[in-house]
C-alpha positions, 0 to 999 in steps of 0.5 A: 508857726505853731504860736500863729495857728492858735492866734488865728484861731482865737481871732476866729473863735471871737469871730464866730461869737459875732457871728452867732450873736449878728447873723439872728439880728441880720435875718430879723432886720431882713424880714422887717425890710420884706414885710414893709417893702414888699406890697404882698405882705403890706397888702396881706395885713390891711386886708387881715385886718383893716379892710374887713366888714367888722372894721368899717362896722367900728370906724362907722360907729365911731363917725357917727358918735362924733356926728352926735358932738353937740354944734353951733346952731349953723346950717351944717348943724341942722342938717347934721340932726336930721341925719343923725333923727333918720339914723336913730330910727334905723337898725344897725344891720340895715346902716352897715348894709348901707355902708356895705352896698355903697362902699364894698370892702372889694373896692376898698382892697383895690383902691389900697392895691392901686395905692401901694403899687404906686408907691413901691413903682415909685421906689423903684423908679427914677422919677421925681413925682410920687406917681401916687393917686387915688381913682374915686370913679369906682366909689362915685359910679357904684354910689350913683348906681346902689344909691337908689336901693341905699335909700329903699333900703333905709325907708323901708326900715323907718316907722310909718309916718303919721300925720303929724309927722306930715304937717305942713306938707313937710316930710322930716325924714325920720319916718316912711312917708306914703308911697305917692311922696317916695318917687318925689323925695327919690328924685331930689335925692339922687339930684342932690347926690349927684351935685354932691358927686359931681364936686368931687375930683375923679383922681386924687393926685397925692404928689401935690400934696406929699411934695407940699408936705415934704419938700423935696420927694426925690430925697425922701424916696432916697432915704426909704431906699437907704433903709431898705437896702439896709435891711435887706442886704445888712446879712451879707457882712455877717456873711464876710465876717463867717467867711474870714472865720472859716479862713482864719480857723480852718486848715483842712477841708474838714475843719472847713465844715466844722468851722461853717456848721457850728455857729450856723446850727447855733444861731439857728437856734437863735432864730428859731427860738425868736420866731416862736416866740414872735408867733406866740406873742401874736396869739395873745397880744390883743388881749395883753394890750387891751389890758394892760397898756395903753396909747393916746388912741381912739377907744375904737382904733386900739383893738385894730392896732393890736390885730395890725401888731399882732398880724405883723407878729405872726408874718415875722414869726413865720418868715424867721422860722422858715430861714431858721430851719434852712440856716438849721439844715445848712448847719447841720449839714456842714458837721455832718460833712465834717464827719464823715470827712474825718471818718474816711481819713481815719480808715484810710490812715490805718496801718495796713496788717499782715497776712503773714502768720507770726511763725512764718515771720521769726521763720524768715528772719532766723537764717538770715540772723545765722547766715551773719554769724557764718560770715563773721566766723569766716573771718 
């Protein structure tokens, strides 16, 4: 039995190193399955990072130095110079004021929301059909009801026009023309907008385009189920393999608590060691990326793509120390259990002492020593 007991115990000591080594990679995976499968921390990096008036600040100045790309001469060229001769005349601060007013950060956060709930619904779901759409009618009511001070908001930051300007009764748009043209000009303005809204669809249906994309959208929502599952539940055989450690190692209710908080404190260690460093990371790897690495990325999408990873650093970091200090506490918890079991066993097991004096004790036993050699004499 004895040659028994060492084996399993060996089994189990190689256990616990699995054990100390996989449960870290398991609660690493497990935060991974919770930032990418649940809609709050999805949501909580597109706002932190994307959907703020800074981004739309660069992604508007990036579409508008690609406006600027030489064409071809065709109609969509003309009228791509005479925006971009009305854009030259006014100040930035007044075209993000503009973009602001007609696309409100509030009702991007909301169309990002409406979109990601219809995606995790759908993961959720047994349907066949995505159930993803985008709903423009917010975008298009708040355009046709702000159009109006978008457009006086820009003609009151052009330069007065001149004659010049004005020859041939023709107004060229980079200029403020006289107050008796404004309502004119205003009025064919919001008719030409209002045919350019009213071309556009009020719903976005994105299982038509996903299923063209795709092929079959039930496989592929299968296969995102299998990596969630994955990742959220790959903890539970390493918590099979710590239990039939304990099995195989402990013999007493003590050793139960010895053999549970070693490799749980350990591993905690682990965790939170790599938590840290995760949070750490998060601080300086804009700076980091910008400098010393580079991807095949637009200039202007790199500096929020490493707000993205570095945001991402920073809600793994956390999640993992949180988790490291339960798993800590646990594991602290079970030796300190284990001890004071031990304590209490080694009280209980003591031999009790006498409260009989030494010389009372040799005076007891003497006559019984002497009644034995009368009794032989006797015979």
């Amino acid at each position: 039995m004895g040659c028994f007991n060492w084996f399993f115990k060996f089994l189990a000591f190689l256990i616990m190193i699995l054990v100390i080594i996989f449960l870290p990679i398991t609660v690493f995976a497990n935060e991974i399955g919770d930032l990418l499968f649940s809609t709050d921390n999805i949501f909580t990096v597109v706002d932190e990072e994307l959907i703020t008036p800074e981004f739309m600040e660069i992604v508007l100045s990036e579409a508008l130095v690609m406006i600027q790309e030489s064409g071809d001469g065709t109609e969509a060229d003309v009228m791509r110079e005479s925006i971009m001769a009305v854009v030259d005349e006014i100040p930035a601060d007044t075209i993000n004021e503009v973009v602001n007013l007609l696309f409100p950060i509030d009702l991007l956060g909301d169309l990002f929301g409406e979109m990601s709930d219809g995606f995790y619904g759908w993961l959720d779901s047994d349907s066949s059909q995505s159930e993803i759409s985008i709903s423009l009618i917010p975008f298009k009511n708040n355009i046709s009801e702000n159009a109006s001070s978008a457009m006086t908001l820009v003609m009151e930051s052009l330069p007065v026009c001149t004659e010049a300007d004005l020859a041939g009764g023709k107004w060229n748009m980079n200029c403020k023309p006289p107050e008796e043209f404004i309502d004119q000009i205003f009025e064919g303005l919001e008719e030409q907008l209002e045919l350019q809204l009213s071309a556009i669809p009020n719903v976005i249906d994105m299982d038509e385009y996903l299923s063209g994309q795709n092929g079959d959208l039930f496989s592929v929502r299968n296969s995102l189920i299998l990596v969630r599952d994955i990742l959220n539940y790959v903890w539970v055989l390493v918590l099979g393999l710590f239990l039939v450690g304990i099995v195989l190692g402990a013999r007493t209710f003590q050793g139960f608590f010895s053999w549970a908080g070693w490799p749980l404190l350990l591993a905690s260690l682990i965790i939170l060691m790599f938590g840290i460093l995760l949070g750490s990371a998060a601080t300086g790897i804009i700076n980091f990326g910008l400098t010393y690495i580079t991807f095949d990325f637009p200039d202007f999408a790199l500096k929020p793509f490493y707000s993205i990873i570095s945001s991402v650093f920073r809600l793994l970091g956390s999640g993992l120390i949180s988790k490291g200090l339960i798993i800590f506490a646990a594991g602290i918890l079970s030796i300190i259990t284990g001890l004071l079991i031990s304590n209490y066993r080694e009280k209980n097991t003591e031999f009790p002492k006498s409260d009989i004096g030494d010389n009372e004790l040799l005076s007891d036993i003497q006559p019984i020593e002497k009644s034995s050699e009368n009794s032989k004499s006797e015979e």
